[in-house]
C-alpha positions, 0 to 999 in steps of 0.5 A, a space after each residue: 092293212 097287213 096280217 097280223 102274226 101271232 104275238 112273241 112276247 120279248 124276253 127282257 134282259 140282253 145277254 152280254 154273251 152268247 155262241 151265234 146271234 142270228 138277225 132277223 125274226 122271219 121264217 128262215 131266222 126262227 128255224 135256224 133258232 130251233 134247230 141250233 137251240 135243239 143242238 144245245 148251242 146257245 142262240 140270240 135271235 134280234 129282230 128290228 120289229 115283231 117276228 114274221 112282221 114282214 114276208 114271213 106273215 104275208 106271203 102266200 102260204 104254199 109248201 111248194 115242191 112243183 116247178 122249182 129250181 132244181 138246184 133246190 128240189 133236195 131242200 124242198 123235199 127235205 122241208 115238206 118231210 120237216 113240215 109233216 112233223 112240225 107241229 108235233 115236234 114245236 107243240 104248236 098247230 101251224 095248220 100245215 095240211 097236204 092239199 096238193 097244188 096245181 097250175 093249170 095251163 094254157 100257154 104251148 110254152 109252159 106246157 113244155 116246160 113243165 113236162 121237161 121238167 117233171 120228167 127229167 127233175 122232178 122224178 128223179 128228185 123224189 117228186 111225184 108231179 104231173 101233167 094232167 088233162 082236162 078231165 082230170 082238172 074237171 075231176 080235181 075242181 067241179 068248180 071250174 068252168 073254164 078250158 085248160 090245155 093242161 095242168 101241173 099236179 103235184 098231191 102232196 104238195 101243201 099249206 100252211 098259216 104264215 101268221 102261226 108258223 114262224 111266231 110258233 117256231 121262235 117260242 118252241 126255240 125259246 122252249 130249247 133256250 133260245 133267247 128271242 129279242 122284239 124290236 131290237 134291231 142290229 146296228 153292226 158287228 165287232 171284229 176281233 183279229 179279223 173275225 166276228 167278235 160280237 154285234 152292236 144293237 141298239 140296246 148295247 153289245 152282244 159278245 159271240 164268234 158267229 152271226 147268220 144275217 136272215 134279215 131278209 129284204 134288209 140283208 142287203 142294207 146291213 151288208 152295205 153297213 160293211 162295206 160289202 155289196 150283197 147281190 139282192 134286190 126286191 120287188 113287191 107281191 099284192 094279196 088279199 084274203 077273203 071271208 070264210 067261202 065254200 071252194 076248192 080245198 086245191 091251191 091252184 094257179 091260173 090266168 093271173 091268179 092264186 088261191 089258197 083254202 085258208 085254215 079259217 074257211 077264207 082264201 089267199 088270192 095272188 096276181 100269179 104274173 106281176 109284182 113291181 119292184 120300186 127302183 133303188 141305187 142298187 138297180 144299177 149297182 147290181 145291172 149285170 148281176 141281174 140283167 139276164 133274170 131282167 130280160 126273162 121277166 121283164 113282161 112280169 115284173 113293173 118297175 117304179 120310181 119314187 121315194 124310196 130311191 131317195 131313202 136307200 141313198 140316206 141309209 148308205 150314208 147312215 153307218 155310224 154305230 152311235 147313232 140310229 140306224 135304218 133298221 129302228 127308222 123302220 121297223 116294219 117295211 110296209 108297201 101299199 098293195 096294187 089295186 090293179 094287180 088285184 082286182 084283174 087277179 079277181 076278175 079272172 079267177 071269178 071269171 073261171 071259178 063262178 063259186 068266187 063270185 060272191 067273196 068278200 074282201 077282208 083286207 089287202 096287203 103287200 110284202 117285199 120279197 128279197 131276190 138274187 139274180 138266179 132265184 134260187 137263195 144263198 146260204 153260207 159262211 162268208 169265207 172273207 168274214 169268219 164267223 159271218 154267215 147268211 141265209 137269204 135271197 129265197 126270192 118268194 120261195 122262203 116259207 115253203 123251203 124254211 124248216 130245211 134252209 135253217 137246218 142247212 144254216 145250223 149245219 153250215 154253222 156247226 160244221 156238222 154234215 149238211 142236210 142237203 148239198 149247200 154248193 147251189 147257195 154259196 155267195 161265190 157263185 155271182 159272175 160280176 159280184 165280189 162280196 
């Protein structure tokens, strides 16, 4: 059973003109929405199904500024000063608080790692992370009962409610005169001398000059529509939550497990290791691409084979803008979560945690989340297509890191300074793709 984001009301009519149409109602397609709707740009956003039907309700809730690529530690601290003021600036509570987080460790490895990294990236990068002892963990969680080498603390780290944020923002956007259009999927673009010159919907033809596809785990398929191959792939994340619980106000990682206090009382507990990812033809379309973060998680990530290679291959043959496309086939992509994955992550968390032992399981989800070979997501003008930008591949990292990689696409589509360096996301950057 998947959560269920607060409700957008559809607006009614389809403009038949618009300046930027964005495609796709997640968290990064919304905050773009608001930030180019505050700029007085006029902004249609599309979405196949409901806005934050997928990763952007079911991920895991974390502001996360610890243990992060570098590459994108300037947009995680420009999103975590957004999201202090988020809720004032929309009007709306999205229940983000300041509860720090910590992974806390066991593995010679990881320790190392996180110390390098804390001190040669996180201070320097205007984070304050540490490494902490065992003390400090048994102060941090009185919960706890089992050892650990050491932690990863970063108190300002945060949370907040998928299900709140991104249906939030869009209606705040609306506010500043976006139009927000429910089930409505994109079929294509129209080109004009050989640059956008409007998209083709189901519902008909929306004239514009610039398009930003955040259309998430499905940016791919649309840029295949295209003829271009965009170097993404995906995998599958297990959650569940839980009924209202006495426990640590900390989100913590451990052995094999997350958690998250919930703004209900509940928590959001995570498999912290594994996901799956179903093959697709895009495996090995993309082999090189993605072979060296293959080697890296290959303990981490289970591969299966099964129905949905089969469907990818029909949506390849399925371009004709006439006709229905795989976006209104499936509306929301909803996988099955993994039992087992689930049931070790609460074995474990129980095992450590004995305040656990008496939880109650709500419901049990899954999300698909998009990947690009480095993990680190692509926001840019395609120079090949003007008028044709993206934002996606936030590889599980898209809620934490929204508010700034939409103020990044709006800036990236106004040309207006950039509020961080964009040359980490640029498309170009992928050694054996060529979009």
């Amino acid at each position: 059973m998947a959560p269920h984001p607060t409700p957008v009301t559809s607006d009614e009519n389809l403009p038949t003109q618009t300046n930027v149409v964005i495609i796709g109602g997640g968290i990064i397609g919304v905050t773009t929405a608001l930030e180019l709707a505050e700029r007085g740009i006029a902004v249609t956003l599309l979405e196949k199904g409901i806005i934050a039907g997928e990763q952007s309700s079911r991920n895991w809730g974390w502001v996360r500024q610890m243990g992060r690529d570098p590459s994108e530690i300037p947009l995680i601290v420009k999103s975590t000063e957004l999201w202090k003021g988020l809720s004032k600036r929309i009007g709306a509570d999205v229940k983000y608080q300041q509860c720090g987080i910590t992974y806390l460790l066991n593995d010679d490895k990881q320790i190392a790692h996180y110390s390098h990294w804390s001190k040669h990236h996180a201070t320097p990068g205007g984070i304050i992370s540490q490494i902490i002892g065992q003390e400090k963990i048994n102060q941090l969680f009185p919960h706890n009962t089992a050892r650990w080498k050491a932690g990863l603390y970063t108190a300002d780290d945060g949370r907040a409610e998928p299900q709140l944020a991104a249906p939030a923002i869009a209606e705040a956007a609306r506010q500043h005169g976006a139009r927000i259009f429910t089930n409505c999927a994109v079929r294509g673009i129209e080109k004009a001398a050989g640059r956008i010159s409007g998209v083709v919907t189901e519902k008909g033809i929306i004239e514009c000059d610039t398009v930003l596809l955040a259309g998430g785990a499905w940016s791919r398929h649309f840029c295949a529509r295209l003829g271009r191959a965009l170097p993404q792939l995906t995998t599958i994340s297990s959650v569940l939550r839980t009924k209202p619980l006495e426990g640590p106000e900390i989100t913590a990682s451990g052995d094999d497990y997350t958690f998250r206090k919930r703004a209900d009382g509940g928590y959001t507990i995570t498999p912290d290791v594994y996901s799956y990812s179903q093959i697709t033809p895009a495996h090995f379309r993309h082999f090189l691409d993605f072979l060296p973060l293959a080697l890296k998680n290959h303990r981490k990530v289970r591969l299966s084979f099964g129905k949905r290679f089969f469907d990818e291959l029909k949506y390849a043959f399925n371009t004709d803008l006439d006709a229905i496309s795989p976006f209104e086939q499936v509306r929301i992509f909803d996988p099955a979560p993994i039992g087992w994955m689930l049931d070790r992550a609460l074995k474990n968390l129980k095992r450590d945690f004995p305040v656990f032992g008496p939880l109650e399981v709500v419901e049990r989800w899954a999300g698909c989340i998009d990947v690009t070979p480095d993990e680190v997501p692509i926001i840019d003008a395609v120079q090949s297509l003007p008028g044709f930008h993206i934002a996606t591949g936030f590889s599980g990292h898209g809620f934490g890191i929204g508010p700034a990689a939409g103020k990044l696409a709006a800036d990236i589509i106004t040309s207006d300074s950039p509020c961080v360096d964009p040359t980490p996301f640029r498309l170009g950057r992928f050694k054996y793709s060529r979009f």
